[in-house]
C-alpha positions in Angstrom: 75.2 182.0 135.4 71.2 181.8 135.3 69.5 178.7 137.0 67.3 179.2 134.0 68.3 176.7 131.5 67.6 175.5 128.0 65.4 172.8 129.5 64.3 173.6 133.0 65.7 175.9 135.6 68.8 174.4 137.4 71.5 175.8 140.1 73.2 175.4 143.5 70.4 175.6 145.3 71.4 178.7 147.6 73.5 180.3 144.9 72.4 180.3 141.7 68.2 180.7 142.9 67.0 180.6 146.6 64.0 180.1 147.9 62.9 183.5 147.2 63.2 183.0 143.4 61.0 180.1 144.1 58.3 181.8 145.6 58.4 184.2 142.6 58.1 181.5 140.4 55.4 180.4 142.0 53.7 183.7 141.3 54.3 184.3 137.6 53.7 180.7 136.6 50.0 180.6 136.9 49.8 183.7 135.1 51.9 182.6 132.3 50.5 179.5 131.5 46.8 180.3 132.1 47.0 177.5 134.8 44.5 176.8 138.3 44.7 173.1 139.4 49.0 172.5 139.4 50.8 169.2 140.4 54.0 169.4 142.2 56.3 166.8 142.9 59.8 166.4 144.3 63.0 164.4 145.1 64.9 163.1 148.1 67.6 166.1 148.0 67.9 167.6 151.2 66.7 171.0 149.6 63.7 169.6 148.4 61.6 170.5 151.2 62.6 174.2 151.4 62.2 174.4 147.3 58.4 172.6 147.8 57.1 175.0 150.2 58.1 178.2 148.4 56.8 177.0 145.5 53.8 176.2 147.1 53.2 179.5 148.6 54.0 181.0 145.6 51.4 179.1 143.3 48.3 179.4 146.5 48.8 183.0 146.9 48.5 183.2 143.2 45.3 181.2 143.9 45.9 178.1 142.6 45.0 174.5 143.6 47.7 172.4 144.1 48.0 169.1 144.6 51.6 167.2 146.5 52.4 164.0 144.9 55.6 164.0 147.9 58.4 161.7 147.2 57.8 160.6 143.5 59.6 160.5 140.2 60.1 163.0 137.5 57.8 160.7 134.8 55.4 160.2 138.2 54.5 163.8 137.8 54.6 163.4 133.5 52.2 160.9 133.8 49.6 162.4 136.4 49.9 165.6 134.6 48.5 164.0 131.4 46.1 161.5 132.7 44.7 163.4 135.4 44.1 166.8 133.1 46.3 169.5 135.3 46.9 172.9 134.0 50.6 172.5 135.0 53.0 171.0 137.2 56.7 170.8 138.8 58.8 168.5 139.9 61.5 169.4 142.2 64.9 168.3 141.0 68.0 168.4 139.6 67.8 165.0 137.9 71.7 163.8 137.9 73.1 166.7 139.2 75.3 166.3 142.5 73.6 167.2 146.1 74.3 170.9 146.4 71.9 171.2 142.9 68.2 171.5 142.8 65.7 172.7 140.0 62.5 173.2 138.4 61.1 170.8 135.4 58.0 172.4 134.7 55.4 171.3 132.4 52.4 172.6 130.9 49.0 171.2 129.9 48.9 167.4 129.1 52.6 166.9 130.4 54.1 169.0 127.3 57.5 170.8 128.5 58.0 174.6 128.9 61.7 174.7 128.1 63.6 178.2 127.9 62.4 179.0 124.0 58.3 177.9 125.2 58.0 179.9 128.5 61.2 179.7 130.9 62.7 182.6 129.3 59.4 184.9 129.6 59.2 183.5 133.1 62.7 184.5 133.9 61.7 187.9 133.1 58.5 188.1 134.9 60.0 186.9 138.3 63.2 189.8 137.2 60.7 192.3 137.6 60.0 195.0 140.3 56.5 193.7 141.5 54.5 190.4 141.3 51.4 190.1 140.3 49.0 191.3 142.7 47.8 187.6 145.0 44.6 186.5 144.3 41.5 187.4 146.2 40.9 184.3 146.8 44.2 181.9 147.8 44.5 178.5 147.2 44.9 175.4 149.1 47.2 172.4 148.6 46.5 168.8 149.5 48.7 165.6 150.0 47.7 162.7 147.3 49.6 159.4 147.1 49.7 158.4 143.2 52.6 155.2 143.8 50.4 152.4 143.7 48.5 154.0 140.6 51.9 154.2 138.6 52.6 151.0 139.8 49.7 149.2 138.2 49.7 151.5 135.1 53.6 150.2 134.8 52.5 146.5 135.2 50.4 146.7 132.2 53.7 146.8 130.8 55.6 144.1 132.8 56.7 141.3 130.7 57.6 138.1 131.3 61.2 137.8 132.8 61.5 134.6 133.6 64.7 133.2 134.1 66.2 136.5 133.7 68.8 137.6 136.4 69.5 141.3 136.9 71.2 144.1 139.5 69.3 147.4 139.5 71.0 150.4 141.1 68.8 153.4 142.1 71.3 156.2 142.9 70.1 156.7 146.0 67.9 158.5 143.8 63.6 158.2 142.8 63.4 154.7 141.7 64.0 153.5 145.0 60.2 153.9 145.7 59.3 151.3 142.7 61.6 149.0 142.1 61.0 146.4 145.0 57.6 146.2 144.1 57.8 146.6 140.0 60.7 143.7 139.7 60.1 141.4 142.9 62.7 138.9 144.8 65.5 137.3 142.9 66.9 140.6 141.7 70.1 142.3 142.9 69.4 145.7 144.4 71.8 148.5 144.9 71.4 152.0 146.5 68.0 151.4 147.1 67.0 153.9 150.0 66.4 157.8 149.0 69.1 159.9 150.3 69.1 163.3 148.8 73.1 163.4 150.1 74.1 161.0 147.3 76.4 159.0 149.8 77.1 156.0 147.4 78.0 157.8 144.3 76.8 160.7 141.9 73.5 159.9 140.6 74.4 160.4 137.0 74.6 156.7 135.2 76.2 158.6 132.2 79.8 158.9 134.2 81.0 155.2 133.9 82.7 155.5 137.2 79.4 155.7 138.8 78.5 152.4 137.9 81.5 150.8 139.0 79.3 149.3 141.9 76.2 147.9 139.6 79.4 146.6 137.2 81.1 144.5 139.9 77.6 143.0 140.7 77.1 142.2 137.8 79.8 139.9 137.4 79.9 139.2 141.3 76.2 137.7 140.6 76.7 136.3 137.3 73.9 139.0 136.2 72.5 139.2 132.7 72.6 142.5 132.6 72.5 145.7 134.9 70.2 148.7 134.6 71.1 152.1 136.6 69.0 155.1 137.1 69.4 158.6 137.9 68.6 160.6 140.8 64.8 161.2 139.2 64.6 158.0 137.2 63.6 160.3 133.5 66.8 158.5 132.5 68.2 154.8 132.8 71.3 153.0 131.5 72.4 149.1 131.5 75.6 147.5 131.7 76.1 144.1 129.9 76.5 140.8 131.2 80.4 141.2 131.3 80.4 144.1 133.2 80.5 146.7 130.7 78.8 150.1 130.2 76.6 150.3 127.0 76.4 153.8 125.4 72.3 154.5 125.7 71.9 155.3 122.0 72.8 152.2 121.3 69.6 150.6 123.1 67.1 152.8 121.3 66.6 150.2 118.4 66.1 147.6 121.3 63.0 149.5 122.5 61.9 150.1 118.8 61.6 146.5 118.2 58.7 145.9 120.5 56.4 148.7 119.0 57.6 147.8 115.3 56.4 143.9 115.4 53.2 145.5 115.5 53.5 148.7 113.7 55.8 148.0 111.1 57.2 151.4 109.1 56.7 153.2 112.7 58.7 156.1 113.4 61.5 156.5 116.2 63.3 159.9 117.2 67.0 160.5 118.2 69.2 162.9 118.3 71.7 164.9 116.4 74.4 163.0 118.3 72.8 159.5 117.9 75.5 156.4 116.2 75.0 156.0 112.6 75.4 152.3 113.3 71.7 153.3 115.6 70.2 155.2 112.7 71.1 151.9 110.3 70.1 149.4 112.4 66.3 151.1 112.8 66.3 151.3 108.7 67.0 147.5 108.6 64.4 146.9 111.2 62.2 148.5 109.4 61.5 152.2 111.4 61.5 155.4 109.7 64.4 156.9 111.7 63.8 161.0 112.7 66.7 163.1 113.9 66.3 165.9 116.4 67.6 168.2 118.7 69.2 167.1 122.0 67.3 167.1 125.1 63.7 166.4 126.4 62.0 169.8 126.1 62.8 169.2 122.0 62.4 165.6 122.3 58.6 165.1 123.7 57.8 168.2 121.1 59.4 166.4 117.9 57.4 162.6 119.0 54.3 164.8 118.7 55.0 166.7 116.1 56.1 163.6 113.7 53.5 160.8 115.7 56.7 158.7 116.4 56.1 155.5 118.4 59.1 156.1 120.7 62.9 157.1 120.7 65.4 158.1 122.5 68.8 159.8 123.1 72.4 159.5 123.6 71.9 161.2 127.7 70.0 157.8 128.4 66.1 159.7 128.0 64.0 157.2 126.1 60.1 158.8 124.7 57.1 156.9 124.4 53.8 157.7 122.4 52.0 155.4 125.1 53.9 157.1 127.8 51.7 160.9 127.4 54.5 161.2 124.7 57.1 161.5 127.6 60.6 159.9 129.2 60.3 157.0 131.4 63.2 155.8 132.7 61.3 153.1 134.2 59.6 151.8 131.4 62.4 151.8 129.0 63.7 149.5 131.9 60.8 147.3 131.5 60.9 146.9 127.8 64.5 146.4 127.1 64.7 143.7 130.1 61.9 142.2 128.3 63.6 142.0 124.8 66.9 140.9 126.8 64.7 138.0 128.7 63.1 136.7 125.4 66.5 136.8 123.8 68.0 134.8 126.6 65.4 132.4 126.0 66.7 131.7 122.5 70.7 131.3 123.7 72.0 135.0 123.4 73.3 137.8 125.5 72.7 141.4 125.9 76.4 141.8 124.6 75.4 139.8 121.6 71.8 142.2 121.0 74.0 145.2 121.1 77.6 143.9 119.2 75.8 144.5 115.8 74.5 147.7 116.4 78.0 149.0 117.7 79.6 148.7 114.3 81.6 151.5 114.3 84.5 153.1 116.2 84.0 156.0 118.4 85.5 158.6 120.6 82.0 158.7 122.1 81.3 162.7 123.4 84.6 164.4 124.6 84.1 168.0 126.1 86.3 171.0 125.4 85.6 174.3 127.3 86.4 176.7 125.0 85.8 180.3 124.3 84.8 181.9 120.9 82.7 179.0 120.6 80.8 179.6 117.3 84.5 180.1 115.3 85.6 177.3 117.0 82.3 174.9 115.5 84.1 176.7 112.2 87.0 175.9 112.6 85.9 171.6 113.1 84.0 172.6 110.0 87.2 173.5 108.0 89.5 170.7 109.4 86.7 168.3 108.3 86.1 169.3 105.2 89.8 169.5 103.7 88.7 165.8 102.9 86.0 167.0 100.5 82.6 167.9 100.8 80.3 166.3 103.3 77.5 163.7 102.1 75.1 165.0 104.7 75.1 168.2 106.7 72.6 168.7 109.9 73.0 172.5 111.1 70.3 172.8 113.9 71.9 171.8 117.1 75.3 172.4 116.5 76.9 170.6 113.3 76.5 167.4 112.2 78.6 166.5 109.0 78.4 162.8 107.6 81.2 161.4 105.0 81.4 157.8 103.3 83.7 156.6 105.8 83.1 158.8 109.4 80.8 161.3 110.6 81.5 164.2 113.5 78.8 165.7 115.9 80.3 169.3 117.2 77.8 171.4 119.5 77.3 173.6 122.6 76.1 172.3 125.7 72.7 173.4 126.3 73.0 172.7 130.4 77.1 173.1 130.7 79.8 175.3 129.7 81.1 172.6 127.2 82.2 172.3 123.2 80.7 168.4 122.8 82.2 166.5 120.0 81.4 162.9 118.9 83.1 161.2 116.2 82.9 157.9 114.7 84.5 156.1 112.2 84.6 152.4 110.2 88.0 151.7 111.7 89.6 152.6 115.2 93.1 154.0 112.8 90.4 156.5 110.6 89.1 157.4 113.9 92.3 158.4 115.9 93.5 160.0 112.1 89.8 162.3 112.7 90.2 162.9 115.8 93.4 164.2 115.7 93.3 166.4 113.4 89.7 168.2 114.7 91.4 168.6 118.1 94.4 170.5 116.6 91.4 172.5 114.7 89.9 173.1 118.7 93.4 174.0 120.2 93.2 177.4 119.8 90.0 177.7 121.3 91.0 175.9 124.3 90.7 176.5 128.0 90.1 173.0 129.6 89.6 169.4 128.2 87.7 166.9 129.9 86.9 163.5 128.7 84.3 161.0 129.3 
């Protein structure tokens, strides 16, 4: 399978691209997106290094100008990008992917994302050919700049006041390490704090619940308010509740949207195809104009331009800001919904209690089938759905979204895995097991493997 992906180019680093692939891509990319001044980034993984340098070479002998932000996070290199006018850049990672992974998120002018349909896709083919462009005449040079203490001061614009709030924070061994001391200060509960590219703790995906088993039993161990977990790159961040329980990200993106719409009410707020109707409700009631999308962040950051949307977010834990170069922050949406959570704490409730009403429905939350004749398999949900009548709404971009009185059904193709992704939901847990049942009889002769999350 291609490292180049519908969002960024991904692999075993060793298998699916080596470092020669890298040093290709460090030749083509100038070319292809007109670009001479290039800021590259990178995580802890122990591949990293290798990865950096061949890009490097790559992007001088093409005669470019880079410029090392080392160690950093994935919206580190977002943000410089934007603010500081480069023609491109990379950051080294593979996000939430295990150790033996590593990848490419590259970006274009003013931090907007070349995903496979916008450039990866011609790049793929340029680096396939026989020869390279020819080097420049004149190579480039790279230089080491530290940017931490600038995103540190541009993030405390944002800090709000958490007094007498009391919170664990797990890094995943991962990015966030390098901010979180100073961002959130003594008096909080740290976790997995240290950058190790090995992942020795646990995977550094917050999505898989048993990878927060550790923040979870803190939690409760400290008498927490809440939790908040990030992933190996920190583009993505999750929280668990004061009880100890994981809360499904979608369901926080009407949190964030309350501290933009105080002030601009009407405002609107992107999610996904797969996002809880009990979400898209909630933002109506709050007043938002709520706009669906396609998953993931190379569609994301595209549609909060396109539609001028305040923020958003989606059901992977990503979370987009207008005031954030129209990008992910896994480390602001920290910031804003542990503000929300301290003011609400301040008035006698609980992050439990901020979420219960927006949780209104029953769900199976995403279950993944691997399947094969994938297309007649999205038919046959289709048909099993519809022998209870016609649909109210139907959504056919990503996948197949089909909304009745009484439930709704998300069916699609993984865009980064070999998976069939199904969500359902429904007004009662009987409807939804009655739903479900009958769509995964619809999926059983499609079948390879089932896994659940």
């Amino acid at each position: 399978m291609s490292a180049f992906k519908a969002y960024d180019i991904r692999g075993v680093y060793g298998t699916d691209f080596d470092a020669e692939t890298v040093h290709r891509i460090g030749r083509c990319l100038p070319g292809l997106l007109g670009a001479r001044r290039v800021l590259v980034g990178r995580d802890a993984r122990l591949s990293s290094p290798a990865v950096r340098d061949a890009l490097v070479r790559g992007l001088t002998e093409a005669g470019c100008a880079v410029d090392d932000l080392g160690l950093c996070t994935t919206p580190m290199v977002y943000y410089f990008t934007a603010i500081d006018g480069y023609d491109a850049s990379v950051q080294i990672t593979a996000s939430h992917n295990p150790a033996a992974y590593n990848g490419l998120k590259i970006s274009r002018r003013e931090a907007v994302p070349v995903g496979y349909a916008t450039g990866l896709a011609e790049l793929e083919r340029r680096i396939g050919a026989a020869d390279l462009p020819p080097p420049a005449e004149q190579p480039g040079a790279c230089r080491e700049i530290a940017r931490t203490a600038v995103f540190l001061t541009f993030l405390r614009t944002w800090l709000p006041d958490l007094s007498g709030l009391r919170f664990a924070v797990d890094c995943s061994d991962g990015m966030a390490s390098l901010l979180v001391h100073e961002l959130f200060g003594a008096g909080t509960v740290y976790l997995n704090d240290t950058p190790d590219g090995r992942f020795p703790h646990h995977a550094p995906n917050p999505l898989e619940v048993e990878n927060c088993a550790a923040l979870m039993a803190a939690v409760k161990e400290h008498r927490c308010d809440a939790g908040v977990i990030f992933d190996g790159d920190a583009d993505r961040v999750m929280f668990i509740d004061e009880t100890g329980a994981f809360i499904q990200p979608d369901l926080l993106i009407p949190i964030i949207a309350r501290r933009f719409l105080r002030t601009e009410p009407g405002a609107r707020v992107i999610h996904d195809i797969r996002t809880s109707r009990g979400v898209i409700e909630t933002l109506r009631a709050d007043g938002a104009e709520p706009v669906i999308g396609k998953v993931g962040h190379a569609f994301a950051k595209v549609l909060l331009r396109a539609c001028g949307a305040v923020c958003g977010g989606e059901l992977a834990g990503h979370y987009y800001f207008r005031d954030f170069c129209w990008c992910d922050s896994g480390e602001l949406a920290a910031l804003i919904v542990l503000g929300e959570l301290a003011a609400a704490r301040r008035r006698g409730e609980t992050l439990s209690g901020l979420i219960a009403p927006i949780r209104r429905y029953a769900t199976t939350g995403e279950v993944n089938f691997r399947v094969e004749r994938k297309d007649d398999a999205i038919r046959a949900v289709r048909a099993a759905a519809e022998s209870h009548g016609s649909p109210t709404t139907v959504y056919d971009f990503d996948g197949l979204r089909l909304e009745f009185p009484e439930w709704w059904l998300s069916v699609r193709s993984s865009n980064t895995e070999s998976y069939l992704r199904l969500i359902i939901e429904a007004t009662t847990p009987d409807r939804l097991a009655a739903r479900r049942a009958e769509l995964e009889a619809a999926l059983k002769p499609f079948l390879i493997v089932k896994e659940a999350h």
